[in-house]
Residue frames as a rotation matrix with the C-alpha (Angstrom) as fourth column:
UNK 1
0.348 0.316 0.883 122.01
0.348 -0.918 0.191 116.46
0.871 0.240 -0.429 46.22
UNK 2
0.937 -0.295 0.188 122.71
-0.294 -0.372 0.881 116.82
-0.190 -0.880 -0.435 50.40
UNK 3
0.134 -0.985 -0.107 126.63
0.746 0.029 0.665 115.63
-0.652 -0.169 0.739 49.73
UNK 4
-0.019 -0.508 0.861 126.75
0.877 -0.423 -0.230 118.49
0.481 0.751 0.453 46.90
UNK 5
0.509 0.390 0.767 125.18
0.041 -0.901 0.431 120.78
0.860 -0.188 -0.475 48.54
UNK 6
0.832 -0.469 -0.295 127.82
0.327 -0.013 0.945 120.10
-0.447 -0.883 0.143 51.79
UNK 7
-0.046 -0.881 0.471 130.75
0.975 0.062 0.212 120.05
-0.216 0.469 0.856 49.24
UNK 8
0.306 0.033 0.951 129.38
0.442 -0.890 -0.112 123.39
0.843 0.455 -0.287 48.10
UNK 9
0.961 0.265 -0.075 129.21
0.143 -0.245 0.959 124.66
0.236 -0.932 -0.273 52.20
UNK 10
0.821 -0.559 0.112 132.43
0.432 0.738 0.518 123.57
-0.372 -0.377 0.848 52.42
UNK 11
-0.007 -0.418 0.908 133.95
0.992 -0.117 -0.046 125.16
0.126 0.901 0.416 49.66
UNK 12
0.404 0.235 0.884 132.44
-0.116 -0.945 0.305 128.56
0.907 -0.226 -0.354 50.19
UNK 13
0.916 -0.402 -0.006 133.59
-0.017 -0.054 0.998 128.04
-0.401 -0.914 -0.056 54.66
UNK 14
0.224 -0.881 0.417 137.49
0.974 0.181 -0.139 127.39
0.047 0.437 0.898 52.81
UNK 15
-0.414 -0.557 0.719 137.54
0.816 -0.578 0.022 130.44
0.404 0.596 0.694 51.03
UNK 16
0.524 -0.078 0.848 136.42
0.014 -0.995 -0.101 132.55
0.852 0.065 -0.520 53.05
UNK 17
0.877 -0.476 0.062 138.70
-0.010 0.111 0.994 131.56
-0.480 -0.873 0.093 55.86
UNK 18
0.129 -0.992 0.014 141.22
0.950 0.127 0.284 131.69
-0.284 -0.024 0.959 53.55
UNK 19
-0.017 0.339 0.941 140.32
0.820 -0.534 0.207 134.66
0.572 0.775 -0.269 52.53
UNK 20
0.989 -0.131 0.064 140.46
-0.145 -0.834 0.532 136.73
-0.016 -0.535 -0.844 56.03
UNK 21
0.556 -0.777 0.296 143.73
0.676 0.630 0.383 134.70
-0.484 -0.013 0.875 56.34
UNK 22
-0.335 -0.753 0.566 145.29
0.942 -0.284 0.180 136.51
0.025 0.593 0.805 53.29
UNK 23
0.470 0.545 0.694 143.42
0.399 -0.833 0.384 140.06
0.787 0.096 -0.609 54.36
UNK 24
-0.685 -0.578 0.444 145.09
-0.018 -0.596 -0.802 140.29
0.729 -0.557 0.398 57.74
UNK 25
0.127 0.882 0.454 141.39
-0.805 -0.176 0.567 139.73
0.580 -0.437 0.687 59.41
UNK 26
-0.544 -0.044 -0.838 142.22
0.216 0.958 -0.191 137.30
0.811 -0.285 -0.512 61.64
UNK 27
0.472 0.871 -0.141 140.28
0.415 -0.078 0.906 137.22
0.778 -0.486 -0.398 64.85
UNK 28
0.416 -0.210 0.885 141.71
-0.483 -0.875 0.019 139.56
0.770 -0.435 -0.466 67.89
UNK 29
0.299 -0.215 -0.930 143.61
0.673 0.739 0.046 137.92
0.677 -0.639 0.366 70.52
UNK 30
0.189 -0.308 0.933 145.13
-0.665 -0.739 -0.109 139.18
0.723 -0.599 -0.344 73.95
UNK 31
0.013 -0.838 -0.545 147.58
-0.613 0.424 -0.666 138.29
0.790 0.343 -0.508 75.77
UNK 32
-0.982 -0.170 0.078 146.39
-0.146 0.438 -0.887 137.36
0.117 -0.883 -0.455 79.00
UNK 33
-0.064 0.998 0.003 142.46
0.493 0.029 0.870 136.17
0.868 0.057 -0.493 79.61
UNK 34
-0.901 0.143 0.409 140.20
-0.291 -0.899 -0.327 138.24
0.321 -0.414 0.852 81.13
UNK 35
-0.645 0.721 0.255 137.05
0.559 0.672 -0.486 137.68
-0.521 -0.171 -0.836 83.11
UNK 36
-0.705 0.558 0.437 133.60
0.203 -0.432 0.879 138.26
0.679 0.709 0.191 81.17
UNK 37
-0.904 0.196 0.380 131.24
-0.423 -0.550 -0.720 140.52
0.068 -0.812 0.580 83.20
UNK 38
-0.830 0.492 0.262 127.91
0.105 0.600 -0.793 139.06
-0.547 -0.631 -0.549 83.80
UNK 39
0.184 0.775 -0.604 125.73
-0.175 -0.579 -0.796 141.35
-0.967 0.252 0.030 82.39
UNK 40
-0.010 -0.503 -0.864 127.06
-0.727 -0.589 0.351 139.79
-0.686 0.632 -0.359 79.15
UNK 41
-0.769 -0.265 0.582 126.85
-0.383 0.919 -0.088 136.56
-0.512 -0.291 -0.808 80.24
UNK 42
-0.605 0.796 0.018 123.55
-0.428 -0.345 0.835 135.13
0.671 0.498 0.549 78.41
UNK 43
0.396 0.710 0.583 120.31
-0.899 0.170 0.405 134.19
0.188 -0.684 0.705 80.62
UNK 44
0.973 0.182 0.144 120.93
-0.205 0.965 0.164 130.37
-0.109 -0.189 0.976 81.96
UNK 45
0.341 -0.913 -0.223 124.94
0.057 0.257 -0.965 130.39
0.938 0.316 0.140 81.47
UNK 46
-0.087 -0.589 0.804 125.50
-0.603 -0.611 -0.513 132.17
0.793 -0.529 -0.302 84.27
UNK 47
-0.795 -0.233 0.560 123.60
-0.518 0.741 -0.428 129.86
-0.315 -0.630 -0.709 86.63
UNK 48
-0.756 0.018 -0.654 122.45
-0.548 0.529 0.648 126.94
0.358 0.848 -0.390 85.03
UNK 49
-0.006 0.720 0.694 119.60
-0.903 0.295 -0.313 125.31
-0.430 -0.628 0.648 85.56
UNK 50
-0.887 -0.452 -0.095 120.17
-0.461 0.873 0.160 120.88
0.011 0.186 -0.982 84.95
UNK 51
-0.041 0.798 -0.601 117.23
-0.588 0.467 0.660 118.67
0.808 0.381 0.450 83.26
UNK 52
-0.025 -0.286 0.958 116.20
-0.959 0.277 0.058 116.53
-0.282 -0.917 -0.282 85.59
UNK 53
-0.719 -0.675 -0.167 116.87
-0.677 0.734 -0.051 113.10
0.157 0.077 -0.985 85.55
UNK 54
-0.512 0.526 0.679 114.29
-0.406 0.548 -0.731 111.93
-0.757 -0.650 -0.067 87.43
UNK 55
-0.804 0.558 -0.204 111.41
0.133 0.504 0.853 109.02
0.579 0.659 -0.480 85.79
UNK 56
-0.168 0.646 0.744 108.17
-0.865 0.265 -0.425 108.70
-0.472 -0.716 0.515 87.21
UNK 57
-0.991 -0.131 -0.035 107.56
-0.133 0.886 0.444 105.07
-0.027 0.445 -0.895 86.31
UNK 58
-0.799 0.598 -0.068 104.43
-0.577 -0.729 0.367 104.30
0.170 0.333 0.928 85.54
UNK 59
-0.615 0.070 0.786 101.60
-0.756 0.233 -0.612 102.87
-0.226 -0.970 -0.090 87.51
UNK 60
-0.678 0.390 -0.623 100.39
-0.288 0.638 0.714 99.46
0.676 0.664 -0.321 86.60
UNK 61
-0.686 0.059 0.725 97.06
-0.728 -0.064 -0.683 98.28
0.006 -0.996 0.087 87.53
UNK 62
-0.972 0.050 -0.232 94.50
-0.007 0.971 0.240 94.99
0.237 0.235 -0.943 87.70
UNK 63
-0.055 0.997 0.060 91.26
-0.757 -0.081 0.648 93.90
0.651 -0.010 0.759 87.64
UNK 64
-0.996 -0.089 -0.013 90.17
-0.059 0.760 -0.647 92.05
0.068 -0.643 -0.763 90.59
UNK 65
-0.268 0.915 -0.302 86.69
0.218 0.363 0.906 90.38
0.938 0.177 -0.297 91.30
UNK 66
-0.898 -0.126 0.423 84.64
-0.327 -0.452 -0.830 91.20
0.295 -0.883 0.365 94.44
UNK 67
-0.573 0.815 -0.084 81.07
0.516 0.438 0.736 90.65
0.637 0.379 -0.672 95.57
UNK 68
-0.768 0.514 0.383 78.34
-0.537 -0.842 0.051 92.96
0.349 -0.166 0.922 95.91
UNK 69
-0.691 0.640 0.336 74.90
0.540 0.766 -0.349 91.75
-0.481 -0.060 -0.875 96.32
UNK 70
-0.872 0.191 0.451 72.75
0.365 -0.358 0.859 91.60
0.326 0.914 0.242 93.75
UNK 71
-0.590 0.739 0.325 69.11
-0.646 -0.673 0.359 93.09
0.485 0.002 0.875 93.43
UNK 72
0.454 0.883 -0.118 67.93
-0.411 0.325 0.851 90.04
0.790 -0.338 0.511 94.82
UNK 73
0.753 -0.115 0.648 70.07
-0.647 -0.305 0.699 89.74
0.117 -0.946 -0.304 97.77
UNK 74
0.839 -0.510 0.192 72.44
0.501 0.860 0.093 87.08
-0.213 0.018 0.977 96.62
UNK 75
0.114 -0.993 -0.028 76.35
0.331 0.012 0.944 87.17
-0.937 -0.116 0.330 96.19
UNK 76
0.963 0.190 0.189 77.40
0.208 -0.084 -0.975 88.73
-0.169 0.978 -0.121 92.67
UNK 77
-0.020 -0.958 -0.287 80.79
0.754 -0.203 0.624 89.57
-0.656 -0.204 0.726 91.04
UNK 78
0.994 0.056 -0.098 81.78
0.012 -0.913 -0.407 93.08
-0.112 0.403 -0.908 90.29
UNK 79
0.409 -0.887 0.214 85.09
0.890 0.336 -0.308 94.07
0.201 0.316 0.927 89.15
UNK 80
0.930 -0.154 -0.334 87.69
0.135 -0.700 0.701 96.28
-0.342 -0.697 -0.630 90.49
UNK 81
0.488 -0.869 0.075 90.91
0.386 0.138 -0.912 97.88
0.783 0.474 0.403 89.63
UNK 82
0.904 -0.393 0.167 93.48
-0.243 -0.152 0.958 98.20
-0.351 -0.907 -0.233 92.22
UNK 83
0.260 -0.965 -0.019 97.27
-0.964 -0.261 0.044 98.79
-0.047 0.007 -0.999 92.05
UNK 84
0.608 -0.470 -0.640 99.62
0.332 0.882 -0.334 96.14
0.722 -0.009 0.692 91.35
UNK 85
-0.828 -0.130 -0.545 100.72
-0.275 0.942 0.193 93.82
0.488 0.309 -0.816 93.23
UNK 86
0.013 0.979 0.206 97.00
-0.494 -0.173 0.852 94.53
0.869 -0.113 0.482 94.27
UNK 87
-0.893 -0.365 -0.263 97.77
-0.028 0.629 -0.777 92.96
0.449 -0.687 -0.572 97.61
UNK 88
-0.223 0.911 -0.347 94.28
0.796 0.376 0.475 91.31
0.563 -0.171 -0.809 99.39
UNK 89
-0.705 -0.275 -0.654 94.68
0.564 -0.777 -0.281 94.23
-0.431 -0.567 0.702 101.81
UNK 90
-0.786 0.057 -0.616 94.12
-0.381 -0.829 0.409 96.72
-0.487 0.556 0.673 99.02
UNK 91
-0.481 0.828 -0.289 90.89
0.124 0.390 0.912 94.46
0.868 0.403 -0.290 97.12
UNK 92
-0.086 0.614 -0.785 89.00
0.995 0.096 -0.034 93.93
0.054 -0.784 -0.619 100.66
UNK 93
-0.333 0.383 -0.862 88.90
0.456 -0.734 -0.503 97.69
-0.825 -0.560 0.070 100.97
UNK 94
-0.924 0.310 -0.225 87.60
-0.379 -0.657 0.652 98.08
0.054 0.688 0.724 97.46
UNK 95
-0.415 0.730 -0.543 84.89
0.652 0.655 0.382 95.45
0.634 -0.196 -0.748 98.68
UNK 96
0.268 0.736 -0.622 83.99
0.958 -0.134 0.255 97.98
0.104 -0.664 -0.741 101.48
UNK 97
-0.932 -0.354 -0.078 83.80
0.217 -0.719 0.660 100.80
-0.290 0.598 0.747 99.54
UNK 98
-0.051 0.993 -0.107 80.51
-0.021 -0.109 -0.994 99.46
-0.998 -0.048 0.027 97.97
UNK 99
0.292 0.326 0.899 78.63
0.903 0.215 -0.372 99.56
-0.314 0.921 -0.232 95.01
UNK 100
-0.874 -0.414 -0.255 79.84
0.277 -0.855 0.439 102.55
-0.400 0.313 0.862 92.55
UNK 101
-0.912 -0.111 -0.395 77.02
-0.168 -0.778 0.605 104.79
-0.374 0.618 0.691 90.68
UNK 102
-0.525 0.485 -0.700 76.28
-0.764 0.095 0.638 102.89
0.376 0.869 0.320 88.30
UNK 103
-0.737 0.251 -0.628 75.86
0.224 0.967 0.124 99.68
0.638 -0.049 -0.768 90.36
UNK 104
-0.824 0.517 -0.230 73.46
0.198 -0.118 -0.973 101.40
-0.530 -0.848 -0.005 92.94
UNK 105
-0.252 0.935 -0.251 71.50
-0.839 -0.340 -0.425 102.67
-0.483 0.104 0.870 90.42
UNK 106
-0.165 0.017 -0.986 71.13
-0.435 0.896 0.088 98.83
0.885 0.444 -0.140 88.96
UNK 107
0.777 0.623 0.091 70.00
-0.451 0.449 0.772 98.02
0.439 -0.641 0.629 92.76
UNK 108
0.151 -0.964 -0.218 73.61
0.089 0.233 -0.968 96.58
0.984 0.127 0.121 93.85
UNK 109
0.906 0.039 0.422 74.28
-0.344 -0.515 0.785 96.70
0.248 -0.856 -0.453 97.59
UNK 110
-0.443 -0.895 -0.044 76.40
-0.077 0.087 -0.993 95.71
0.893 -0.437 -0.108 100.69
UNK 111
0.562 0.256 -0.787 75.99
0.684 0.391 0.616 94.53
0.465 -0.884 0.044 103.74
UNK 112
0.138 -0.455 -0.880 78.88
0.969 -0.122 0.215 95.99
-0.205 -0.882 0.424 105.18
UNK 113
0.846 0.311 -0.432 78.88
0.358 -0.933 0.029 99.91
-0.395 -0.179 -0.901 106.48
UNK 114
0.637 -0.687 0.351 81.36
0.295 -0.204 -0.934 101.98
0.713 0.698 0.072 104.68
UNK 115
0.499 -0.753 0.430 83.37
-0.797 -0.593 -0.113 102.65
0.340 -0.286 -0.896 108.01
UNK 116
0.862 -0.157 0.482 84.41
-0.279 0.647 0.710 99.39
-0.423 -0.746 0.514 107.92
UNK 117
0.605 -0.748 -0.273 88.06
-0.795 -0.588 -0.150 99.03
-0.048 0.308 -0.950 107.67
UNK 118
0.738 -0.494 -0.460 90.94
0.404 0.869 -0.286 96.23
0.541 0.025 0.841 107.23
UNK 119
0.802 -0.592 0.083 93.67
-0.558 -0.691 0.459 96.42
-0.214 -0.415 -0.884 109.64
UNK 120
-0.532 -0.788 -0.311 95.82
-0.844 0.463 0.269 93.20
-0.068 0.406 -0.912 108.11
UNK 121
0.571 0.590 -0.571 95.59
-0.815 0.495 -0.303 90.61
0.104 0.638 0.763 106.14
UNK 122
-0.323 -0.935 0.147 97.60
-0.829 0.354 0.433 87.59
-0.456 0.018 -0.890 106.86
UNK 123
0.612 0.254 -0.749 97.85
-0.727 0.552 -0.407 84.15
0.310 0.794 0.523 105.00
UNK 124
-0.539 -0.769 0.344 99.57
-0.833 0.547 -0.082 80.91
-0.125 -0.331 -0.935 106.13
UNK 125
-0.609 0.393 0.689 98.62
0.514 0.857 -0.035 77.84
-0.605 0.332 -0.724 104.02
UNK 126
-0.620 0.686 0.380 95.38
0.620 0.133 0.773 77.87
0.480 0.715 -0.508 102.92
UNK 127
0.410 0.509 -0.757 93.77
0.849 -0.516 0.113 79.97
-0.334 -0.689 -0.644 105.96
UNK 128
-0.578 -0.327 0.747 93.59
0.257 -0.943 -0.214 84.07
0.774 0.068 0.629 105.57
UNK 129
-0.420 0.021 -0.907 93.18
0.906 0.068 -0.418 86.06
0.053 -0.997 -0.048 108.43
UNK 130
-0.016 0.248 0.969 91.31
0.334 -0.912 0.239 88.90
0.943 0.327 -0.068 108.08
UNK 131
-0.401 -0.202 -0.894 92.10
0.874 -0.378 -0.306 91.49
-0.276 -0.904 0.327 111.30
UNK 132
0.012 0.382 0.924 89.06
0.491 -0.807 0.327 94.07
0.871 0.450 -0.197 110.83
UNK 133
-0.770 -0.115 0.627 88.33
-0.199 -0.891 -0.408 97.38
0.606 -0.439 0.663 112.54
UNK 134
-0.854 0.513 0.087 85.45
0.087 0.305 -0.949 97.21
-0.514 -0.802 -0.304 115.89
UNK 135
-0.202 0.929 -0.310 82.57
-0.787 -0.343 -0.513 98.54
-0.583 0.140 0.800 113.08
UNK 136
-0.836 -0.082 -0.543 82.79
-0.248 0.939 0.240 95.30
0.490 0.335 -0.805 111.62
UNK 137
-0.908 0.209 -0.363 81.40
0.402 0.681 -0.612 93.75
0.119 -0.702 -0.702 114.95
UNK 138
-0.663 0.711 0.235 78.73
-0.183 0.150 -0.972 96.15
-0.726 -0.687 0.031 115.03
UNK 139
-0.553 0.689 -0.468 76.87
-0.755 -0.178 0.631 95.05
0.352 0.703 0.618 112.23
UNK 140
-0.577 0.576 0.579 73.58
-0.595 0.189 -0.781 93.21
-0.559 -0.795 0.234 113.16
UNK 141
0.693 0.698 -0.180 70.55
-0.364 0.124 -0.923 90.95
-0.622 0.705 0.340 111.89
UNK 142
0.620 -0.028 0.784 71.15
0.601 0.659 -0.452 88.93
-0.504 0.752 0.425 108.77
UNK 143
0.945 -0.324 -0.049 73.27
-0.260 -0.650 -0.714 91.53
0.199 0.688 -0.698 107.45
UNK 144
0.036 -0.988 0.153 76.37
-0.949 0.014 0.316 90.20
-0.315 -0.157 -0.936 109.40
UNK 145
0.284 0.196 0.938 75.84
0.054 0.974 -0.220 86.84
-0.957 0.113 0.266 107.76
UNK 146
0.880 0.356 0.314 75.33
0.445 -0.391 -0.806 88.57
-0.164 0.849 -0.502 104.61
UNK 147
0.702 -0.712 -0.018 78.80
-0.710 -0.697 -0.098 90.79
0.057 0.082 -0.995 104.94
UNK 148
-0.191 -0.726 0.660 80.76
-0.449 0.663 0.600 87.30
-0.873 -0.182 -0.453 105.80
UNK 149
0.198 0.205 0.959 79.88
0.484 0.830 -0.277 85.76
-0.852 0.519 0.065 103.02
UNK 150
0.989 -0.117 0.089 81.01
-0.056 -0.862 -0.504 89.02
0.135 0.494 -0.859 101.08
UNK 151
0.601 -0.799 0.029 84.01
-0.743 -0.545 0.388 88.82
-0.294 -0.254 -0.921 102.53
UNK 152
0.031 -0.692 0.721 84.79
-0.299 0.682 0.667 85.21
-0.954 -0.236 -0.185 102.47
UNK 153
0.333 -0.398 0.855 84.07
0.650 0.754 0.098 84.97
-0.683 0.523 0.510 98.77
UNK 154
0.650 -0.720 -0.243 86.36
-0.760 -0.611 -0.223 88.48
0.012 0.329 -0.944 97.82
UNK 155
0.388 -0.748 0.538 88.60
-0.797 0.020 0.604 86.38
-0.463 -0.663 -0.589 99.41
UNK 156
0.449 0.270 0.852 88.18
0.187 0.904 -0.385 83.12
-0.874 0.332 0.355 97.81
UNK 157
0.967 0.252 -0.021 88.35
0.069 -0.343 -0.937 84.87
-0.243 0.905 -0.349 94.24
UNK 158
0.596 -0.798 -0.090 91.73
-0.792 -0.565 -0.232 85.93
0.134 0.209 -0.969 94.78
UNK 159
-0.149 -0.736 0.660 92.82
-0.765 0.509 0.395 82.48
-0.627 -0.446 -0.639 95.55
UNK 160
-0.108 0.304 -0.947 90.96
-0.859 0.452 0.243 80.79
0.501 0.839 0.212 92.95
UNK 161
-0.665 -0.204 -0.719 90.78
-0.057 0.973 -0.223 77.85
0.745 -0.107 -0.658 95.23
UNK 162
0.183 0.975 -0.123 87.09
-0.042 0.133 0.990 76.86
0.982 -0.176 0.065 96.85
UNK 163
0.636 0.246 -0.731 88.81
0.392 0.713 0.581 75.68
0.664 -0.657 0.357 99.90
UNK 164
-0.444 -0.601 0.665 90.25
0.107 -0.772 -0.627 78.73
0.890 -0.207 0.407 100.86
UNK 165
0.062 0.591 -0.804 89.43
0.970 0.155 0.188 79.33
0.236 -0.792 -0.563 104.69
UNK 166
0.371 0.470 0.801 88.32
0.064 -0.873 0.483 82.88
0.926 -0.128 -0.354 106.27
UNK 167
-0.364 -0.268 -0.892 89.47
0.927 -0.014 -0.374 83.69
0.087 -0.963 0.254 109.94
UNK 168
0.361 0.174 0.916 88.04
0.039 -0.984 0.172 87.18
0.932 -0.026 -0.362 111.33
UNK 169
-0.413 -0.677 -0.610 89.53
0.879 -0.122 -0.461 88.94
0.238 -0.726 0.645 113.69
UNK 170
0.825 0.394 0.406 88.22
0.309 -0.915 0.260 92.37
0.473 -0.089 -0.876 115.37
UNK 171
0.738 -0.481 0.474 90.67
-0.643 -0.715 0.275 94.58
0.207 -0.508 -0.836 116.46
UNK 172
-0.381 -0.923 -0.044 93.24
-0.790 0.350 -0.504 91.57
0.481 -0.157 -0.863 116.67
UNK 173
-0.453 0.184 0.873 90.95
-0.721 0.500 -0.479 89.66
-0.524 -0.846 -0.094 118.61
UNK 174
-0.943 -0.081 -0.324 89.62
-0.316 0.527 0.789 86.30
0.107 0.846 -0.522 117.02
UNK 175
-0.455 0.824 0.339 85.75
-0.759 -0.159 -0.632 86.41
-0.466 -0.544 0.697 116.77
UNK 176
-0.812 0.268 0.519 82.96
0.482 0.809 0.337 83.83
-0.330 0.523 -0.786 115.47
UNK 177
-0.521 0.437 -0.733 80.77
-0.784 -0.584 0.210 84.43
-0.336 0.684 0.647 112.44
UNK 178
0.046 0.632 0.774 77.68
-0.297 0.748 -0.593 83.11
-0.954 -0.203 0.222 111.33
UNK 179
-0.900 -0.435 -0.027 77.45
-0.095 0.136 0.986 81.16
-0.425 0.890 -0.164 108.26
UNK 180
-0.686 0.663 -0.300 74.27
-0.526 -0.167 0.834 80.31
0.503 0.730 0.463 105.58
UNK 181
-0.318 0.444 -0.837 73.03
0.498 0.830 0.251 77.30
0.807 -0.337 -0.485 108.19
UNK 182
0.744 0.317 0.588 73.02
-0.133 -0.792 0.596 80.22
0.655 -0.522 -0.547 110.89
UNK 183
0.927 -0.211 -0.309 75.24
0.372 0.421 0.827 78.48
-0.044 -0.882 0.469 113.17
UNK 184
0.934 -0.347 0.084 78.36
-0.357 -0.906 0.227 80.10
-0.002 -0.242 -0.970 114.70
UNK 185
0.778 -0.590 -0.217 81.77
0.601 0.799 -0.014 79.63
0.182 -0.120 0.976 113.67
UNK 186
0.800 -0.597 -0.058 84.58
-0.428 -0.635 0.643 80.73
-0.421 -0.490 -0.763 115.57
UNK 187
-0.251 -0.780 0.573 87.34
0.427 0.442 0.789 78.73
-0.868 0.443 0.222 113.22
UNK 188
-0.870 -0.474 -0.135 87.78
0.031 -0.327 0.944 78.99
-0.491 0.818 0.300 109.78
UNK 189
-0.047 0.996 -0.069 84.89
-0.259 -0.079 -0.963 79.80
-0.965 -0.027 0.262 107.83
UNK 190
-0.813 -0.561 0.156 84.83
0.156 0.049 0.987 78.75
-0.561 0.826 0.048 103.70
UNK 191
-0.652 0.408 -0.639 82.66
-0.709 -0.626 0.324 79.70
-0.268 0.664 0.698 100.75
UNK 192
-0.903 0.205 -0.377 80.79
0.018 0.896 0.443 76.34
0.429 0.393 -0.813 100.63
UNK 193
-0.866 0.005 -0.499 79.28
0.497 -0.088 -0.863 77.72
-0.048 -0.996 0.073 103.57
UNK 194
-0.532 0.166 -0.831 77.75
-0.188 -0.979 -0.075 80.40
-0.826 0.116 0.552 101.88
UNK 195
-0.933 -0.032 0.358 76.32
0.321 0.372 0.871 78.72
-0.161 0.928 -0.337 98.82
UNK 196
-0.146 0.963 0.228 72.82
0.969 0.093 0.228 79.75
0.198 0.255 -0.947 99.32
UNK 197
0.445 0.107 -0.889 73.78
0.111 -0.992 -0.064 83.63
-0.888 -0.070 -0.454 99.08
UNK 198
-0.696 -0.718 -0.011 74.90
0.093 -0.105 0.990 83.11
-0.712 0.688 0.139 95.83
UNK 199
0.088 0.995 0.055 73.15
0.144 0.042 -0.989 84.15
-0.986 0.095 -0.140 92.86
């Protein structure tokens, strides 16, 4: 039916082109071009406006594990999404963020104060360095026990590997942190450490 119905199109476009043809109707010509005034021109010819080109690609992102403490004061994982390639950076400051909403009203906490910041993360071997801001240091009382042991097993998670060590740093400076036994450690610090804040 759609090739007859072209043949037909076809047929009828012929004859009447042959048809001005043998009338004398041909289309006007002149001999020399001429410009065409503007005001004639239609909207968008005159100056075009070009699609753009541009993509936005589109942002991909991951669940990562943290730890909150739970209602009874132990270590818990919560999940987080955070940009890919979610770099530890970018997880440690969803860790000190805090609990969201829903988890506060479910009793959820944190040790650590929400103006505490990461200034770099570094990694060499099996040791990460964490290099925090000075409000780190001032946390006090069993809570700074409680916030290392937050941190060191964010950290952990993301390595999957128990024997992942902790370094802290304040402000660049390397400091010691206490661990579950109380006792200060100014080396690495590791999540074994910490077992009895787990829950």
């Amino acid at each position: 039916m759609v090739r007859r119905r072209l043949g037909l199109y076809a047929a009828i476009s012929a004859a009447v082109v042959s048809g001005l043809v043998g009338a004398g109707c041909g289309i006007p010509t002149q001999g020399q071009p001429s410009a065409i005034a503007s005001t004639r021109v239609p909207l968008g010819l005159v100056s075009p406006t070009l699609p753009s080109t541009t993509t936005t690609q589109p942002r991909v992102a991951v669940t990562v594990t943290i730890y909150l403490l739970g209602p009874t004061g132990g270590l818990v994982p919560r999940s987080r999404v955070v940009q890919v390639p979610a770099p530890l950076k970018s997880i440690l400051t969803a860790l000190f963020a805090g609990p969201d909403q829903t988890e506060a009203a479910l009793f959820y906490g944190t040790a650590i104060p929400t103006d505490v910041s990461v200034i770099s993360v570094k990694m060499q071997g099996s040791v990460v360095t964490v290099n925090l801001n000075e409000a780190f240091g001032e946390i006090t009382g069993t809570n700074t026990e409680l916030a290392v042991a937050q941190v060191v097993a964010t950290v952990t998670a993301q390595s999957g590997d128990s024997t992942t060590g902790v370094i802290f740093e304040i402000d660049g400076e390397q400091t010691s942190v206490p661990i579950a036994s109380g006792a200060q450690v100014s080396g690495p610090v590791y999540l074994l450490q910490f077992l009895t804040n787990t829950s």
